[in-house]
N, C-alpha and C positions, 0 to 999 in steps of 0.2 A: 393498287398492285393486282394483275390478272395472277390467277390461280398458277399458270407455267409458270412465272413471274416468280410466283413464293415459294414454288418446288425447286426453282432452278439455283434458289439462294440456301435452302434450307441444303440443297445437295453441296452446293460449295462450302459451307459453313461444318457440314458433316467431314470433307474433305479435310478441309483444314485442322480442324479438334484431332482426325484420325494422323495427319501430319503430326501433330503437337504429341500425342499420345504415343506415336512411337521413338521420340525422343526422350520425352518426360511425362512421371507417372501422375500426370494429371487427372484422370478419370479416377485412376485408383487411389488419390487424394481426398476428390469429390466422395467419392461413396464412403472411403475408411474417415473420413473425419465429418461430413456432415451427412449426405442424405443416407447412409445407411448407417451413421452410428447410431444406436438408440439409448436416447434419456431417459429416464424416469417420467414418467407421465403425472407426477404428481408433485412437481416444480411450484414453489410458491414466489411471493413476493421477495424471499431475501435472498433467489437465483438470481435475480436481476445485476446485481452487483459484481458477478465477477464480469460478466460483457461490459457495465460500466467502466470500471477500470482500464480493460483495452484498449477503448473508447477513447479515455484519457490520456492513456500513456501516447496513441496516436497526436490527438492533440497537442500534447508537451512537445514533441519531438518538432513536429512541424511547426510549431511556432517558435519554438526556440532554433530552433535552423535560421531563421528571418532576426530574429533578435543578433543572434551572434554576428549577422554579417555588419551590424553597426556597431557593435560592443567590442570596448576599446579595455583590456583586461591590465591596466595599468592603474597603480596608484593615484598617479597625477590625473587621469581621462577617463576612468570608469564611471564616476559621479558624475560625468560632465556629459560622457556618451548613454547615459542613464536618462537624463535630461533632455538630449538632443532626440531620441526617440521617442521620447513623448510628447515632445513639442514640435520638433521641425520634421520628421519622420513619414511621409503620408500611413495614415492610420499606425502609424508606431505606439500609440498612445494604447488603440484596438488589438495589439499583439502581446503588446506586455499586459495588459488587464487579463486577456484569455488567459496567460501564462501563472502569471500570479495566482489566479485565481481558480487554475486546473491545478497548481500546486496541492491549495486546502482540498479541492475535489479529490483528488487524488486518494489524499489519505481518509478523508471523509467513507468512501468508498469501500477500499482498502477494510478498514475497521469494522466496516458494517459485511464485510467481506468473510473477514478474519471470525466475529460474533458469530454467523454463520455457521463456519467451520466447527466451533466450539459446541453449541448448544444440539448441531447434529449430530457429532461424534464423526466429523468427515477425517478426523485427523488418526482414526483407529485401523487395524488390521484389515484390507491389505493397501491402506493408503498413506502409511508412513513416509515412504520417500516424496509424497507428493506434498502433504504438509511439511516435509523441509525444504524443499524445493521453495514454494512459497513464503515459507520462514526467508529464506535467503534472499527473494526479492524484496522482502518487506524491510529485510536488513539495510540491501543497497538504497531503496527508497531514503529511508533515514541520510544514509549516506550524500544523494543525491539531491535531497532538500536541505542540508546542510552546507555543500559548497554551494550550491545557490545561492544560499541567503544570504553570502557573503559577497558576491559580484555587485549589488550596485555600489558596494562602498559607503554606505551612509553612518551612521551613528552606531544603529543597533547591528550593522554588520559587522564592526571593525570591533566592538568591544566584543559582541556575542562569541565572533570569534576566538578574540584573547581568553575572554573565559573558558570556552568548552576544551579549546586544546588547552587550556592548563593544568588541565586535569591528571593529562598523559602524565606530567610530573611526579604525580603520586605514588607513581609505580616505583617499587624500588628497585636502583642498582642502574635500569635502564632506563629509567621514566623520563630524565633529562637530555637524554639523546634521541628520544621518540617524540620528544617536543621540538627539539630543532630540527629534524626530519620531515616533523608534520608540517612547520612553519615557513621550512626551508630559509628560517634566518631562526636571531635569537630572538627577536619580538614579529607579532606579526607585521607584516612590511607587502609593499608589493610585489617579492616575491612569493609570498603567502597566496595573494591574490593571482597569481599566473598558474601557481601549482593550483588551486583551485576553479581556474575557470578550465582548467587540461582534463582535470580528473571529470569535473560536470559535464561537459564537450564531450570527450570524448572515450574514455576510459570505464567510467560508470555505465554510459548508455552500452557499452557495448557489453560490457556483462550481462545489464537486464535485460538487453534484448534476447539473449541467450539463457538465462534463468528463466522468462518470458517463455521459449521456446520449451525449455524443460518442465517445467508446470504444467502446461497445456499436454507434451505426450505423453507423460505418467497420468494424467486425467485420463486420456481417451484411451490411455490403456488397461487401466484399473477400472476404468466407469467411475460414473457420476455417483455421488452418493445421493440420499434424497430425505425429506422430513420424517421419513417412520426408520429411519437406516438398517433397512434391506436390498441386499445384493438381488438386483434384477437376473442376475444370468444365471440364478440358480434353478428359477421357474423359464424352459423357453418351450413355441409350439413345434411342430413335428416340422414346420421351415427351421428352427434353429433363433427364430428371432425372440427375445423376451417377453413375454406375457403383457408385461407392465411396462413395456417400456415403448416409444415412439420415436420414429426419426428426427433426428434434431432439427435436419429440415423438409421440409417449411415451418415445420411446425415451432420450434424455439426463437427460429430464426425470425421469423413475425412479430411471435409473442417480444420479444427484444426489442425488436424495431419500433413497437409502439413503446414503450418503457423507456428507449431512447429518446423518443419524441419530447416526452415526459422533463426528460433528465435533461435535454437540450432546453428547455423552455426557462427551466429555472437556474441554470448554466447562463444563459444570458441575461436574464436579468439581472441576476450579481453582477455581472460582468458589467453591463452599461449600466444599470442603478446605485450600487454600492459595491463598489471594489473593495473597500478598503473594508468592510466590513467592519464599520466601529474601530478599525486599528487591530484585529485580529490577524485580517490578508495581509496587510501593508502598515508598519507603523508608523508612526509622525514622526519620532525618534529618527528613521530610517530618510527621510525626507532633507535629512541634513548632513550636510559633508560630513566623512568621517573625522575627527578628531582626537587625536591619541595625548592630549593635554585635559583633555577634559569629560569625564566619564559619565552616561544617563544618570539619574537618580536612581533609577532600576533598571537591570540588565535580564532580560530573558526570551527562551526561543519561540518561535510560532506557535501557537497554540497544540499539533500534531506532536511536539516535541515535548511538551509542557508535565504530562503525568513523569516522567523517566527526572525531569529538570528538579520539580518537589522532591523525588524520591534522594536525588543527588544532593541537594541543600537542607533536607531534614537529618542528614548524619554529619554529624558535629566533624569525623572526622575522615579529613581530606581520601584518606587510601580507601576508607571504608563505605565512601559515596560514591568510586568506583565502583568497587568491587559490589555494592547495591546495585548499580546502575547496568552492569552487566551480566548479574544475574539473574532481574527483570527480564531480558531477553533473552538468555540461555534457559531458564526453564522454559520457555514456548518451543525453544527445538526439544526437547524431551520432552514434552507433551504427552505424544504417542505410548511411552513404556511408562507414564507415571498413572494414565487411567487404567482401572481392573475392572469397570463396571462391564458386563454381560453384552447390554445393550449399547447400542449406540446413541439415539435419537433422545435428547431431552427431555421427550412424550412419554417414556420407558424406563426412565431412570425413576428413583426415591426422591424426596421427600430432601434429603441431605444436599444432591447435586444442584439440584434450583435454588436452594437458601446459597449455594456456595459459589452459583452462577451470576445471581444476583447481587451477591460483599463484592464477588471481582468488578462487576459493571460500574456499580454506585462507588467505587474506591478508584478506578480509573477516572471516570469523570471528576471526581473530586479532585484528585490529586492532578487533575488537567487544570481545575480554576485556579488553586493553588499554588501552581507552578507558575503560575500568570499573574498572579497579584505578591505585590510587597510583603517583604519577611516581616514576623510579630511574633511573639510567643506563644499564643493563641493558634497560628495559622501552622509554626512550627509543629504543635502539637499533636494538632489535626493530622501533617502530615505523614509523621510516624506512626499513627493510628490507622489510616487508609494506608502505609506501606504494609502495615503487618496484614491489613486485610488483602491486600492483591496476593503478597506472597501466601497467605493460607488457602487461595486456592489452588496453588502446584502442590504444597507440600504437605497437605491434608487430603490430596483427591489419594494417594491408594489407598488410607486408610475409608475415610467415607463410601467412594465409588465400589470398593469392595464389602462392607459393611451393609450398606443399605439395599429394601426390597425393592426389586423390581417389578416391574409389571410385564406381562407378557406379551410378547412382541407377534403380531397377525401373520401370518404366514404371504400375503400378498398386500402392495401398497395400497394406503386408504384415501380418502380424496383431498 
């Protein structure tokens, strides 16, 4: 291309953007959300994860768009159109393993996401609304990997399902009419299965595409928080822009791009090497028509679901495994008014927060294998032991967080 050649494109191409521009605030898009927003310049390894997620949920969508056009949401054909795209389907087989297996990504992610948030204090003053923002996607997620895992109809769909909605019954006065609501019969049936593939289709995604939306503007409008948790806009130079802080692009936008790279590599190797991942992704159970005459040996959810499942099956009594089970996730929306510590960043707290950082981790995980393996009185035991440690760290942080010494926090981000 001769030099008038590249002038005369670049001029039409300037035409055009200035066309687009004064219809829609596209320019003013570009600079308020990436090249002139600025991040924190001191981004480490666990920023990676909320672009992962993105990532993912674009994934989910677009594979599961292709899934549903063969997916037969019927009692009688769901099993069968389950089958049929994996075997007769060109690469059906390649859609649903992506799918299945952005599912665990998903919350994989998600968690290491969520960790994140915690140990930096990104969920404090003035990022409240933004941590329940996020709360709420991470609600619908549940929501959303739950009717899933009941569309192919197999084994572990059709009981897992009976179980978890039978819970609703616990409730008093209403419980029994929120179970036939949820079921849309008195047992579940395939209208259970239709109300469940409407909600996954279509209903769900379209909240989280919109809580999706709201997370991301209360971020870029509060700003990023970062690993010593200090507000960048409080130091800026005589342009107005942050000391410490950098345009997100190029500069994030790279750094991500190779960390995507990363995250694709090992994305597909699950993917074509082990789907099933030991029966973690996908279980054998699940591999077998449903049958409502004859029940697994063990009934329980994907492993993502699996800490909240123990905490539900270690209280003896039915109302009281709810009401545990829901307020495993209601303390994470108050979060925000239950810490009183000074500082934000983990690096800054005492001596109390990291011991109490550390009972929540190791009682999550546990209470994930837990919830995964067969009931015993030994494992019972265990698990109301790691429930009381998760719950001690909501309801001992204002007592600790406020209690304990701090360390002084640097006036400017460290590297």
């Amino acid at each position: 291309m001769t030099q008038q050649e590249q002038v005369s494109t670049e001029q039409k191409q300037s035409r055009f953007f200035a066309w687009i521009n004064q219809r829609y605030p596209l320019s003013d898009f570009w600079k308020k959300h990436l090249s002139e927003y600025y991040a924190p310049r001191n981004f480490n390894f666990w920023y990676y994860f909320g672009s992962f997620s993105l990532l993912v949920l674009v994934s989910q969508f677009i594979s599961g768009i292709w899934l549903a056009m063969e997916y037969t949401p019927t009692a009688q054909g769901s099993f069968e159109s389950v089958q049929h795209i994996m075997r007769e389907v060109p690469y059906g087989w390649l859609l649903r393993f992506i799918h299945t297996t952005g599912a665990s990504a998903f919350f994989v992610v998600v968690y290491l996401h969520m960790y994140r948030g915690l140990i930096y204090g990104s969920y404090q003053k003035p990022r409240e609304l933004l941590w329940l923002a996020g709360m709420v996607v991470y609600l619908l997620l549940l929501m959303e990997a739950f009717t899933g895992y009941v569309l192919p109809w197999g084994q572990m769909s059709y009981w897992g399902a009976a179980v978890i909605t039978s819970f609703a019954s616990a409730i008093p006065t209403i419980g029994n009419a929120i179970l036939v609501w949820l079921r849309g019969d008195f047992n579940v049936s395939g209208v259970t299965l239709h109300r469940f593939f409407s909600l996954h289709v279509i209903a769900i995604p379209l909240l989280l595409t919109v809580m999706v939306f709201v997370h991301l503007v209360a971020l870029h409008h509060v700003g990023s928080n970062n690993p010593d948790g200090i507000d960048i806009k409080k130091k800026k130079n005589k342009k107005g822009v942050p000391m410490d802080g950098i345009p997100f692009h190029p500069y994030y936008t790279v750094k991500d791009l190779v960390g995507v790279v990363v995250f694709l590599f090992v994305f597909c190797y699950i993917v074509f090497f082990m789907p099933h991942m030991g029966g973690l992704f996908l279980e054998p159970d699940n591999a077998i028509p449903a049958n409502f005459l004859k029940t697994p040996l063990e009934i329980s959810p994907v492993w993502y679901m699996t800490p909240f499942y123990a905490m539900l099956r270690a209280i003896p009594n039915k109302l009281m495994g709810v009401i545990t089970l829901a307020a495993a996730i209601a303390l994470m929306f108050i979060l925000p008014w239950l810490d009183r510590s000074p500082v934000r960043s983990i690096r800054y707290k005492g001596t109390l927060s990291k011991i109490a950082i550390v009972v929540f981790v190791i009682s999550f995980i546990v209470l994930g294998y837990l919830g995964h393996e067969g009931v015993s009185s030994l494992r019972t035991l265990l698990a109301r032991l790691f429930t009381i440690g998760y719950f001690s760290f909501f309801v001992l942080m204002p007592f600790y967080s406020s209690l304990e010494q701090t360390k002084p926090v640097p006036d400017r981000t460290t590297g």
